[in-house]
C-alpha positions, -999 to +999 in steps of 0.1 A: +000+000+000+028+023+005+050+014-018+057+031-053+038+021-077+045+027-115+009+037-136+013+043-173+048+061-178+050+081-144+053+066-106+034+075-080+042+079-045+019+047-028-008+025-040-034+051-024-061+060-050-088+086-043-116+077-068-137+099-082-168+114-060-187+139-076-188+168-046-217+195-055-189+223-053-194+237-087-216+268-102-249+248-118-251+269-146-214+270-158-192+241-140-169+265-127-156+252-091-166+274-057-142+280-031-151+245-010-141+223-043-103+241-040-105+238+001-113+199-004-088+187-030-064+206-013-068+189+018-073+160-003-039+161-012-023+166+023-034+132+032-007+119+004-028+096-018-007+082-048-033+096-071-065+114-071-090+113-095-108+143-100-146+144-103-160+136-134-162+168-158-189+173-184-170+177-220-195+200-232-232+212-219-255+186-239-233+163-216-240+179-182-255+157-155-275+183-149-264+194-106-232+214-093-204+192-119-172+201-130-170+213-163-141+213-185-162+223-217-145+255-227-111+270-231-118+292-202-123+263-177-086+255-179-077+283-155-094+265-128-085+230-132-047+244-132-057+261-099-070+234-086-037+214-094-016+234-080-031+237-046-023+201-048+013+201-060+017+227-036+005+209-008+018+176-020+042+175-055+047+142-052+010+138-061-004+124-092-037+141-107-061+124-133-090+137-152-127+123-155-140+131-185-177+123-185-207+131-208-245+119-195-258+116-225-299+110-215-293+114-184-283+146-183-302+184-174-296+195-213-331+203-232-310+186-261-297+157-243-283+132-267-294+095-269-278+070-279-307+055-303-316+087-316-288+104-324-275+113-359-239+103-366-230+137-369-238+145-331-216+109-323-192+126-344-194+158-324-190+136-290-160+123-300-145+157-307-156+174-279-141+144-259-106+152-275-108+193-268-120+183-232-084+161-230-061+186-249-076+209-222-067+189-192-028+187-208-028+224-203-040+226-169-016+198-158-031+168-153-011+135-152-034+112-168-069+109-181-101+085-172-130+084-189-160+084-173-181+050-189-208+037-160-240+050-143-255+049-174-240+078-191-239+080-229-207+061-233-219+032-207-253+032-225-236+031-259-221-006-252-248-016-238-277-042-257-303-034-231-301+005-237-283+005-274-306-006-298-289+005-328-280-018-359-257+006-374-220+010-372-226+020-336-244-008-325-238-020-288-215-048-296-189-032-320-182-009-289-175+023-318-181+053-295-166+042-267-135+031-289-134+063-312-137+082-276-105+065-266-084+066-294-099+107-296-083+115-261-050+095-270-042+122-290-038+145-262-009+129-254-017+117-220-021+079-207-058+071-208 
């Protein structure tokens, strides 16, 4: 448990993982983080996990879970994610940062929510490259590594799924395409995924 541990290319301090928990410590309206999300991560990173991951982050707004998430949907949110990261390198620079990229898909709070089943290619299309800006985003504001967010029934989880994905196109559940294209998408980045 205390040991170093080597993750991707980089080596983190101990085997101590602080998963993902989405906190409620963001504006509603525009993802941007309130005072208590810094205060937390902060003290987060006193406690000398290995690695945290970050809460998950909506990629753009037809992808926000609709309470107080992260965003990381916009150029401008990169001034706060790099805050954020370095009130944990300064309380802990040994630390290792990742960053949940997450989109809800029909679950979300957007009038425009996208579907799995109904969507055009074109808007699948779109998904994927807003999946990629999110990522080149989180290389600028510093994060380590990336996760992407594919459970509780969010778009991605749904998309490789036969009980939600009905599909018989080239996105069908079992040929796992968004999901894959999302990957390969944030690869680019240039940060292990």
């Amino acid at each position: 448990m205390f040991t170093k541990y080597t993750l991707a290319n980089f080596e983190l301090e101990n085997r101590s993982v602080r998963s993902a928990t989405a906190t409620g410590t963001c504006d509603i309206a525009t993802g941007i983080p309130e005072q208590k999300f810094y205060d937390l991560y902060e003290s987060l990173a006193k406690g000398h996990p290995g690695l945290i991951i970050q809460e998950h982050a909506f990629v753009f707004f037809r992808g926000h879970a609709g309470h107080k998430q992260l965003g990381i949907h916009s150029d401008d949110m990169i001034q706060y994610h790099k805050k954020a990261n370095d009130l944990m390198r300064a309380a802990n620079s040994k630390v290792k940062i990742c960053c949940q990229l997450a989109h809800a898909g029909p679950n979300g709070g957007a009038a425009d929510k996208i579907d799995v089943n109904t969507a055009k290619s074109c808007e699948l299309k779109e998904v994927v490259s807003q999946f990629q800006k999110a990522a080149v985003r989180a290389k600028k504001a510093g994060y380590d590594c990336i996760q992407i967010h594919s459970a509780h029934t969010y778009l991605l989880s749904q998309s490789i799924s036969n009980y939600y994905n009905k599909r018989q196109d080239k996105y069908k559940a079992a040929d796992f395409k968004l999901l894959k294209d999302v990957f390969k998408a944030v690869k680019k980045a240039g940060l292990p995924v």
